[in-house]
SEKERO-233971 format. One record per residue (C-alpha): x, y, z. Coordinates in steps of 0.001 Angstrom, whole numbers, plus 500000, padded with zeros to 6 digits. Layout:
<atoms>
{{X Y Z}}
...
</atoms>
This chain:
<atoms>
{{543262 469483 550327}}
{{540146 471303 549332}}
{{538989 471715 553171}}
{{542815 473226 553872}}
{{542436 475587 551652}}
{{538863 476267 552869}}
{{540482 477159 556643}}
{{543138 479179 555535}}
{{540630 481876 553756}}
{{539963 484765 556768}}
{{536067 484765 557932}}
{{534460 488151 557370}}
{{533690 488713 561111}}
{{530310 491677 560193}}
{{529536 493559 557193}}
{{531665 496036 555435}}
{{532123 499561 554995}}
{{530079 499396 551954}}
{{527424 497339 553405}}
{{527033 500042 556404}}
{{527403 503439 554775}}
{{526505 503006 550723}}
{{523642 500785 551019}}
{{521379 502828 553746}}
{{521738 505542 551504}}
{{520702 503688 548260}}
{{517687 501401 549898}}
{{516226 505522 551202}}
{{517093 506785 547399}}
{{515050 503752 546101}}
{{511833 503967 548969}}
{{511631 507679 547719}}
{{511468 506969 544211}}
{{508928 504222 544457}}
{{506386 506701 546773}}
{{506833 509657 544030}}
{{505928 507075 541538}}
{{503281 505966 543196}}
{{501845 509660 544000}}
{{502131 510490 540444}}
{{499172 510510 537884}}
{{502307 510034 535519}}
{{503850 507311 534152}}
{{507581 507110 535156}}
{{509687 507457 532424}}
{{511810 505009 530153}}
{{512537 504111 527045}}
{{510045 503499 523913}}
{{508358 499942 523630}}
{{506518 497974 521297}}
{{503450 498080 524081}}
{{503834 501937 524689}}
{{504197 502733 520660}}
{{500819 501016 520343}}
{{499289 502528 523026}}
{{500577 505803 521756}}
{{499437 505592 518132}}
{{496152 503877 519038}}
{{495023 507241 520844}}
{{496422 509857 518479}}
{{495703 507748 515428}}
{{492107 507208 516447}}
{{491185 510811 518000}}
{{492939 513476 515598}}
{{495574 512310 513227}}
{{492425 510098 511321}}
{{491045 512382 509635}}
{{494148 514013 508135}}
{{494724 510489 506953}}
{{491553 510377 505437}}
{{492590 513781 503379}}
{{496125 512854 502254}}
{{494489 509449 500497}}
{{490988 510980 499528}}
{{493021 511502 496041}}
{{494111 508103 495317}}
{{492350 505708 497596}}
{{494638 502976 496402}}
{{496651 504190 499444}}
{{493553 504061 502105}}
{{494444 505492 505351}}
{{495042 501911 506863}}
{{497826 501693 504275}}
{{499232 504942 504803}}
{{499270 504908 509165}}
{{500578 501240 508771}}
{{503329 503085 506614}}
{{504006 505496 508645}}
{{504136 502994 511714}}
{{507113 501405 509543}}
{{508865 504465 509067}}
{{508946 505794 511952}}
{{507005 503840 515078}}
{{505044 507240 514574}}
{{508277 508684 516614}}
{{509174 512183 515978}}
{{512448 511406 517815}}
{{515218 510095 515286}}
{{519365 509873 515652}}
{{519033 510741 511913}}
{{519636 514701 511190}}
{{518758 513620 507284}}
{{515355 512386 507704}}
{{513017 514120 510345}}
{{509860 513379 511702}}
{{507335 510570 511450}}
{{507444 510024 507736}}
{{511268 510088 508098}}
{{511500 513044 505272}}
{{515136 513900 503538}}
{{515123 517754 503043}}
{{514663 517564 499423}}
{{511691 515690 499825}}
{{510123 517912 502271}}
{{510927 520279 499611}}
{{508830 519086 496701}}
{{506174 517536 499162}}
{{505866 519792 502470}}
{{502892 522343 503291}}
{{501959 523697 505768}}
{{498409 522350 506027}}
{{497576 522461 509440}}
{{497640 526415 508829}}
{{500138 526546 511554}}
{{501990 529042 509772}}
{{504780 527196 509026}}
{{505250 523866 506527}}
{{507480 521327 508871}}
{{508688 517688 508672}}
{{508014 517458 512470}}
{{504221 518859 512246}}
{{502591 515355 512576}}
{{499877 516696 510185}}
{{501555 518367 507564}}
{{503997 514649 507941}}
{{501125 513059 507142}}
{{499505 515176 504376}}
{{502635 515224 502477}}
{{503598 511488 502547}}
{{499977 511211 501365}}
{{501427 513631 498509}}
{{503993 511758 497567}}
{{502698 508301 497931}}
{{499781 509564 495531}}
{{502478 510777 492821}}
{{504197 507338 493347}}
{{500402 505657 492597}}
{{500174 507402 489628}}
{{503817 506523 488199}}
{{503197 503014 489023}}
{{500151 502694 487134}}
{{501726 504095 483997}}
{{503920 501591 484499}}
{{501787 498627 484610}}
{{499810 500040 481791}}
{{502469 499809 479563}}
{{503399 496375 480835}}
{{507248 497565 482318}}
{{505519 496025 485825}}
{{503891 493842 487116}}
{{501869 493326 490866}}
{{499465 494964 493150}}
{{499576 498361 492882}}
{{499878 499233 496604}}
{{502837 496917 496954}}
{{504376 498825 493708}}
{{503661 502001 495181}}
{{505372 501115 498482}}
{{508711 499398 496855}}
{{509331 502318 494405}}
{{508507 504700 498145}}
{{511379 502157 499742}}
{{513983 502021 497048}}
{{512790 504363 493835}}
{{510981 504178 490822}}
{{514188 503260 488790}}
{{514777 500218 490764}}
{{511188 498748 490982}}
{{511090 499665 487063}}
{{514148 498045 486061}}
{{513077 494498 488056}}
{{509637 494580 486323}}
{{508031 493724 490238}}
{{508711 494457 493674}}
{{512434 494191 493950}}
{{514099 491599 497054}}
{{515271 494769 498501}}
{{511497 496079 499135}}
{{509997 492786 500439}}
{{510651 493268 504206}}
{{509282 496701 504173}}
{{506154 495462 502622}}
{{505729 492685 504694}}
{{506200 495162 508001}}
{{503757 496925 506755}}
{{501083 494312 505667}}
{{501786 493155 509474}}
{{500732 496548 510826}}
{{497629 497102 508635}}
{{494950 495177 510438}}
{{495643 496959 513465}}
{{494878 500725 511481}}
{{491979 498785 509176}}
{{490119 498518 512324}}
{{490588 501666 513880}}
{{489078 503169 510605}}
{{486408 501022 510983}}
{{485807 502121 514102}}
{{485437 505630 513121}}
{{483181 505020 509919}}
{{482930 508255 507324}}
{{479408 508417 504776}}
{{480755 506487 501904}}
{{479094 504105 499809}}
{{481032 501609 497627}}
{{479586 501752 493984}}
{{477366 498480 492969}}
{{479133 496399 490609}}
{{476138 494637 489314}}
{{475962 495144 484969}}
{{477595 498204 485129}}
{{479634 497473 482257}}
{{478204 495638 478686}}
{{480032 492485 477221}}
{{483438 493230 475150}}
{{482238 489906 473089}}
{{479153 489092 471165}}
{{479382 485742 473136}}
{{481153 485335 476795}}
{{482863 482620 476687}}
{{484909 482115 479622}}
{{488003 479558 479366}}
{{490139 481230 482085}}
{{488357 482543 485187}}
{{489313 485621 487499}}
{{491573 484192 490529}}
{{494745 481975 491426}}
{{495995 479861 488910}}
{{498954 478451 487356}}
{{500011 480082 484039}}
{{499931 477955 481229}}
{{503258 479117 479754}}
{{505051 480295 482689}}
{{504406 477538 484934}}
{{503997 480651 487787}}
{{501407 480370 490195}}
{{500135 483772 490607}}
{{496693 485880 490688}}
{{495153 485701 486925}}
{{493875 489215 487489}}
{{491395 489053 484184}}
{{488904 486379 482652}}
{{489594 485034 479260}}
{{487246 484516 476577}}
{{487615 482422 474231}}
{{486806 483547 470664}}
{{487899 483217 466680}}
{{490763 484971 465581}}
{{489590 488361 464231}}
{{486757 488754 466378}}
{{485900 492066 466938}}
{{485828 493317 470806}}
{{483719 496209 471848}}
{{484165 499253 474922}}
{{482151 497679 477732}}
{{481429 501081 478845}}
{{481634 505080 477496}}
{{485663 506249 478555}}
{{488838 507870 477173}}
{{491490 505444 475712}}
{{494249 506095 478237}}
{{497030 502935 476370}}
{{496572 501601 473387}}
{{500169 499970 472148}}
{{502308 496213 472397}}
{{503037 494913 476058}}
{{505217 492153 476737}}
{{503044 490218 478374}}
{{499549 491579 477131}}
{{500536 491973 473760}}
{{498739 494620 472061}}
{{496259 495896 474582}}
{{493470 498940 475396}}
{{492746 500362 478710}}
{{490145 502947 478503}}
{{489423 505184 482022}}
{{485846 505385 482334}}
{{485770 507795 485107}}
{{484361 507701 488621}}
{{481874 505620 489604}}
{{480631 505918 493442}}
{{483812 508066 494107}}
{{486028 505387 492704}}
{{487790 505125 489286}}
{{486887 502480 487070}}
{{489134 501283 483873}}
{{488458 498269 481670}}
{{491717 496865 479699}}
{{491296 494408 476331}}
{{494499 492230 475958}}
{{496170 490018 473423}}
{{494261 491880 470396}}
{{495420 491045 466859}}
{{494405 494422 465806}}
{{494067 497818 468445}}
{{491663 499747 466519}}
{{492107 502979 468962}}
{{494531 505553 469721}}
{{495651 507090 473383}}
{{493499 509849 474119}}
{{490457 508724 472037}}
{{486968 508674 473499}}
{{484996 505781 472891}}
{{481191 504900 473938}}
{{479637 501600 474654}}
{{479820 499025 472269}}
{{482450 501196 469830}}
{{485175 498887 468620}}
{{488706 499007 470164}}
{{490649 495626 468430}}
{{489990 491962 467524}}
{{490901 489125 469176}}
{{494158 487811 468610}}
{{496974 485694 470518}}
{{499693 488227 470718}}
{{502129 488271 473916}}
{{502068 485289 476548}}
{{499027 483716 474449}}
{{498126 480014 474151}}
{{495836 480688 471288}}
{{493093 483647 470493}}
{{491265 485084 473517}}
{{490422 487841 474723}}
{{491996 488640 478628}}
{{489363 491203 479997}}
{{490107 493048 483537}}
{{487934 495289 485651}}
{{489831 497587 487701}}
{{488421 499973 490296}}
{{490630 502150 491987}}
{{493960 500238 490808}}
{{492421 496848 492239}}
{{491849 494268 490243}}
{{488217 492887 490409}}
{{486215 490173 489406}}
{{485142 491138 485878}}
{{481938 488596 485599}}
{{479786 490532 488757}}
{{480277 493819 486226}}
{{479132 492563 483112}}
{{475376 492447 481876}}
{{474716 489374 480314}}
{{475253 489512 476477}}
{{472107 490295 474364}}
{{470082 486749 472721}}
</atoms>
């Protein structure tokens, strides 16, 4: 039955009107197109790809927009310039071009952003959203202010995390909302972790293009906060003994008697001196730049804060006594090195305690 069928269809007996007028027509359209491309020094035109983006921001990254990255986070180099390209590159794919009529240019700015953050500081003669440079300068801006709010924040023990991650959540959905959740909020996560994927890429075009900076030497910089160092809890990943979380233990305890009294490891301002939830009651004195770099030292779970905000202190000057107040297992004292925001290693900075 099949083959009947098959017989009764009619047999197309040579090609069609389509076949003999349209396609001639097309097949010279299309051998044209491919010698102009060919001719051409250009590229042919299409639309934006991951490959092309890259290519794209490697060159203008690397040969003029560096420096003006450089600028914007010479202020608070918590946001280097890796950070703050790799931001960008989240933003915005470093694409001026958006459907969006509310946020222009490559740092994707609302117009009452650009009006608290915009300059013109290319000297252009006029302050725009679409200026790469002045994009860049005033994200910097803004991302610095952010920086700034974020550490008051974790001073006071309201948050908790890295401080670049902070900085970028409270850039993605306010400071409100990363206040009110105490960490990054959900919300934030994917926009830090499209951003942590881009960084490498913009860490080594920096170090490609090296500036004359020299990272300050941590070796004894700072004197002992205890008569006796006594370490029970060292700087690094660990499991906390009350929570049960596995997280970065971004001091090292020492253990000492209740009452003990603990000492400025270095001459600074008191810049907190109060109860934290976590911390209990807790110092953090701002010793100033050291190599370009801001160095703080913070004294936690005191019995006793012997200091007031805005007091200066020199080396060795009492600021508490140990104590066991906040998320405390017994009396300690949690001591943190922080340079720039970052939490470091405090045992590299500390001269050895006097026999």
């Amino acid at each position: 039955m099949t083959e009947g069928i098959a017989e009764r269809r009619p047999r197309r007996r040579g090609p069609g009107p389509f076949a003999l007028v349209v396609m001639p027509s097309l097949v010279a359209m299309a051998g044209v197109s491919t010698f102009l491309a060919l001719q051409s020094d250009q590229p042919a035109p299409g639309p934006s790809s991951g490959s092309s983006g890259t290519n794209m921001m490697g060159d203008k990254v690397n040969g003029s927009y560096l420096p003006w990255l450089r600028r914007a986070t010479r202020d608070c180099p918590v946001v280097t310039p890796a950070v703050l390209a790799a931001q960008i590159d989240q933003l915005s794919g470093w694409n001026d071009d958006t459907p969006s009529v509310s946020k222009q240019g490559i740092a994707r700015f609302t117009d009452v952003q650009w009006k608290k953050w915009g300059r013109d500081d290319d000297g252009s003669g006029r302050a725009s959203p679409r200026d790469p440079v002045d994009a860049i300068m005033a994200l910097g801006r803004q991302d610095c202010s952010l920086v700034r709010e974020m550490t008051a924040l974790r001073t006071r023990g309201t948050v908790n995390g890295d401080l670049v991650d902070l900085t970028l959540a409270a850039h993605t959905v306010g400071t409100d909302t990363v206040a009110r959740a105490g960490r990054v909020p959900a919300a934030a996560r994917d926009v830090l972790d499209e951003v942590e994927s881009r960084r490498a890429r913009y860490e080594s075009l920096v170090r490609q293009n090296p500036e004359a900076t020299e990272d300050p030497t941590a070796s004894t910089l700072l004197s002992p906060p205890l008569r006796a160092l006594t370490v029970t809890s060292a700087f690094g990943t660990r499991e906390h003994p009350l929570t049960g979380v596995t997280k970065l233990h971004t001091g090292v305890d020492f253990g000492a008697p209740q009452g003990a009294l603990v000492s400025a490891a270095r001459a600074g301002r008191v810049e907190f001196a109060g109860m934290t939830r976590a911390h209990g009651n807790r110092v953090v004195v701002d010793h100033g730049a050291i190599g370009g770099k801001r160095l703080e030292t913070t004294y936690s779970h005191l019995s006793v804060v012997l200091v007031a905000p805005g007091q200066s202190v020199s080396v060795g000057s009492s600021v508490g006594r140990v104590g066991s107040t906040g998320l405390s297992t017994g009396p300690h004292l949690h001591f943190e090195v922080l340079l720039d925001g970052q939490y470091m290693d405090p045992m590299p900075w500390l001269r050895a305690p006097a026999g």
